[in-house]
MARDREN-42537 format. One record per residue (C-alpha): residue in one letter; x, y, z. Coordinates in pm, whole numbers, padded with zeros to 5 digits, always signed. Layout:
BEGIN
AXYZ;...
% end
This chain:
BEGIN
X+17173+10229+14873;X+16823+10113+14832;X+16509+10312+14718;X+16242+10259+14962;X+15874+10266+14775;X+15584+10332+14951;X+15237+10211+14861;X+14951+10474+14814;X+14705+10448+15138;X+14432+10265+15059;X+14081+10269+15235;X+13936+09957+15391;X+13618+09984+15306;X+13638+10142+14957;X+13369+10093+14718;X+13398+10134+14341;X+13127+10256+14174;X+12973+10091+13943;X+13002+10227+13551;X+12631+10333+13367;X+12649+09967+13203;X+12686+09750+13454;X+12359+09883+13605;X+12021+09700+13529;X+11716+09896+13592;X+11418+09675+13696;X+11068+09716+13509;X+10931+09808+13827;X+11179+10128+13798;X+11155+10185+13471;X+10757+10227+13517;X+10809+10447+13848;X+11034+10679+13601;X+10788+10681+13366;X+10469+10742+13596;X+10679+11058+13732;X+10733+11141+13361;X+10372+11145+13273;X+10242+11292+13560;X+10448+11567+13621;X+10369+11702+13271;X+10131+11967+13270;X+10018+11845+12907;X+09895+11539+13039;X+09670+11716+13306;X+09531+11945+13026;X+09438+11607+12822;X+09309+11407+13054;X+09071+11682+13228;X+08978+11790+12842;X+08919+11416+12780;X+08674+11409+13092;X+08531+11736+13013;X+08422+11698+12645;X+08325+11373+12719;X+08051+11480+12941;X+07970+11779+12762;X+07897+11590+12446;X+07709+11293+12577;X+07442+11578+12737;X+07421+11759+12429;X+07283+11447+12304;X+07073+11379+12545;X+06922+11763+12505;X+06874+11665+12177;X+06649+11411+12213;X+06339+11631+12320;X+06403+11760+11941;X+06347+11443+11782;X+06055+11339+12011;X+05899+11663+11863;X+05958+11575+11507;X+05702+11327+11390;X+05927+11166+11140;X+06241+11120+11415;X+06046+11012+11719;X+05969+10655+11645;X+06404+10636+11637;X+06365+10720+12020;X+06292+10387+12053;X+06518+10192+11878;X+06781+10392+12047;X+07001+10229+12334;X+07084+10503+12625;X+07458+10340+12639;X+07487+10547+12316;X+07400+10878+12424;X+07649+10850+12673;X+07955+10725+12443;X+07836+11048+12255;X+08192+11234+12299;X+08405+10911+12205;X+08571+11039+11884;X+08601+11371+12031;X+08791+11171+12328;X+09009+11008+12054;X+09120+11339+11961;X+09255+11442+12301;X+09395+11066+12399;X+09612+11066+12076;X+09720+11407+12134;X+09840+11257+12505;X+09977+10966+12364;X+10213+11171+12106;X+10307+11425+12400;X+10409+11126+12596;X+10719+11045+12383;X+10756+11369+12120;X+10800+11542+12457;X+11152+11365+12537;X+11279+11410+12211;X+11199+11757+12200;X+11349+11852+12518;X+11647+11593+12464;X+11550+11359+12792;X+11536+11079+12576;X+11900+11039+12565;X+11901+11017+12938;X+11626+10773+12909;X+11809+10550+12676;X+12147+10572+12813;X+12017+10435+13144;X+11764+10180+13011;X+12052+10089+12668;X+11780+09805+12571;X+11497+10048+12499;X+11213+09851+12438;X+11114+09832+12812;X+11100+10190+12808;X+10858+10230+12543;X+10617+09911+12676;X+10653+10086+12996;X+10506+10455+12834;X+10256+10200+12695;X+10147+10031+13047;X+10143+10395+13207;X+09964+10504+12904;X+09692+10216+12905;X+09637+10252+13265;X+09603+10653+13262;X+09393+10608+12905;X+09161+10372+13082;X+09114+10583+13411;X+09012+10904+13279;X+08755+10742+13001;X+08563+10574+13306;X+08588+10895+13476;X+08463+11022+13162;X+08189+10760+13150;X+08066+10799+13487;X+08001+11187+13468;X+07821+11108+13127;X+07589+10826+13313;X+07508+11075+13592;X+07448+11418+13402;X+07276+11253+13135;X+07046+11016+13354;X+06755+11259+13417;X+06722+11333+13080;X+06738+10984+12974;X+06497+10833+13241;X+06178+11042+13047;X+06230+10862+12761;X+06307+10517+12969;X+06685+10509+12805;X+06890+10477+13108;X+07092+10199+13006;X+07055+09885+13290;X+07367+09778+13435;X+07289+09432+13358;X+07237+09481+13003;X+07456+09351+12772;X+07443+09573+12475;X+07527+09861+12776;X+07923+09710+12857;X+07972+09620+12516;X+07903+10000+12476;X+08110+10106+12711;X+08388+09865+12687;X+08405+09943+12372;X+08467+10294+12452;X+08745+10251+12660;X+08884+09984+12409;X+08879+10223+12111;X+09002+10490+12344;X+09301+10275+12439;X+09388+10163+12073;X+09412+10532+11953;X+09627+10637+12247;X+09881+10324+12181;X+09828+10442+11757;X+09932+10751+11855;X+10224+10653+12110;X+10379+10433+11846;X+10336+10646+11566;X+10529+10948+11826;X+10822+10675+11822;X+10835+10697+11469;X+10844+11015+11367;X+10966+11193+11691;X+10760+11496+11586;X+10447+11628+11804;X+10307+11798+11503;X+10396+11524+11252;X+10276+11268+11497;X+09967+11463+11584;X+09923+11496+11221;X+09925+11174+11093;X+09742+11046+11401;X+09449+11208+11373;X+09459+11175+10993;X+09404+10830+11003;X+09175+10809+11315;X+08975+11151+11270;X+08996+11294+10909;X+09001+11008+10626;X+08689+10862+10759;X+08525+11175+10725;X+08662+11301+10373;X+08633+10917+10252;X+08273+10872+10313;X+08177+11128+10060;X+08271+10915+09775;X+08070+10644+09675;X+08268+10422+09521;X+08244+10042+09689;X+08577+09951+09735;X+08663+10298+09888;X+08400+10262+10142;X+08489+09912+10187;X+08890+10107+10253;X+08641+10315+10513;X+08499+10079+10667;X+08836+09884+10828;X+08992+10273+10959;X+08973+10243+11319;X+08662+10498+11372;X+08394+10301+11151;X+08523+09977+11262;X+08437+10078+11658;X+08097+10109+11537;X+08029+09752+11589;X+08141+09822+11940;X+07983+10146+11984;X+07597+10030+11803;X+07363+09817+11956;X+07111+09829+11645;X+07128+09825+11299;X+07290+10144+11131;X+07390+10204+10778;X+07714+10368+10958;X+08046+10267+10775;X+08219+09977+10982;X+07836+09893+11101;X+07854+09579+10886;X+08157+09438+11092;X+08137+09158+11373;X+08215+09244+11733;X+08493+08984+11686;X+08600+09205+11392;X+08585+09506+11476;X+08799+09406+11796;X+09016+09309+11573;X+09075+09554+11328;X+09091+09814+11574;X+09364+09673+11772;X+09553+09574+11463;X+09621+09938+11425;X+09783+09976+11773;X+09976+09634+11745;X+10139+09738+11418;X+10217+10076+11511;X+10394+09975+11850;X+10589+09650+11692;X+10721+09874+11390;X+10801+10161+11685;X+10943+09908+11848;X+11198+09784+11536;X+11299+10101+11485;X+11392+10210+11813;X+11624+09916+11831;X+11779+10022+11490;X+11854+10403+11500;X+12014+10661+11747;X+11830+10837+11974;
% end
């Protein structure tokens, strides 16, 4: 007798699906997740209209100010030698405050709530996940400071125009200004995104952040010792002053080049994001 076997049916048009790692997500996905990420937090909203907000606040209390120093015999020959491009960068480091905060939210968040494992385990290599965060962040970083530059032109213009400090648009010394502001802006976000990496902490990270960007500059420049000024004069605030003056200023950093102080500031953001970076490759989510 013989033993009849019978293959299982089998569909003709079945389709095996394919396992987590034999899917490759394009950049171009990895930055749409990403841009949803960002967005969709109500943090980031909070930061960026803050950003906006005390930006524009800031640069007209300076410009109130100056009907002060035009009263004060001793102050109001400084009208003069004063370029209107700074009145309006008035609220940058008050603006680096809220863009680090948004940069550390940006990847503290995940590892707080647990996403990042998600993240990782579709997106195994990593590191295009965290230049991605730093694209979206750049981009976002650099729309709300113009925003934040724009209101400051327009609300501070009347008051500006009686002194004749409206800064041209053709001028020079006004983009370098400006530029500078969103450069700074940019480097302390990307300080403070690769800096989140490391630590994985939003208070840490927040911490140490604006330690190094807001606080040691300040508590530094009381003492008067050379070298520690010289120390003060390469953290990232001081060094923007070449970016942020147009004349001369006994301001730490002040003595810099443009060329260095471009430098220097970006160094900050390069070594933060390379050693974030390293480390992500080397330890588990």
């Amino acid at each position: 007798m013989s033993t009849l076997t019978v293959d299982p049916p089998t569909t003709p048009h079945a389709v095996t699906s394919p396992t987590a790692a034999e899917v490759h997500s394009t950049f171009a996905g990895i930055m749409r997740g990403e841009w949803i990420k960002l967005l969709s937090l109500r943090a980031t909203w909070w930061a960026l209209g803050a950003t906006a907000a005390v930006m524009t606040l800031v640069s007209l209390a300076a410009a109130m100010s100056l009907n002060a120093l035009a009263d004060d015999p001793v102050t109001a020959p400084d009208i003069e030698q004063m370029h209107g491009a700074e009145v309006i960068a008035g609220g940058f480091q008050f603006a680096m405050l809220t863009v680090a905060v948004l940069g550390a939210l940006f990847i503290t968040g995940e590892y707080s709530t647990g996403m990042i494992r998600s993240t990782f385990a579709a997106v195994p290599a990593r590191i295009p996940v965290l230049a991605a965060k730093a694209v979206a962040l750049v981009v976002l970083t650099t729309a709300v400071t113009v925003v934040g530059v724009t209101l400051s032109y327009l609300v501070t213009m009347p008051q500006l125009s009686q002194y004749d400090l409206v800064p041209a648009l053709d001028d020079p010394g006004t983009w370098r200004v400006l530029g500078g502001t969103v450069y700074s802006l940019i480097a302390a976000a990307l300080l403070s995104l690769g800096i989140g990496t490391l630590l994985r902490s939003t208070a840490a990270t927040v911490t140490v952040a604006l330690t190094v960007l807001l606080l040691l500059p300040g508590t530094l420049s009381f003492i008067g010792l050379d070298w520690v000024q010289t120390i003060v004069s390469y953290l990232p605030l001081p060094a923007s002053s070449a970016l942020l003056r147009t004349g001369a200023t006994d301001a730490p950093g002040a003595d810099l080049s443009v060329e260095a102080s471009l430098v220097v500031v970006a160094a900050y953001a390069v070594v933060a994001m390379v050693a974030a970076a390293v480390t992500l490759r080397r330890r588990d989510a």
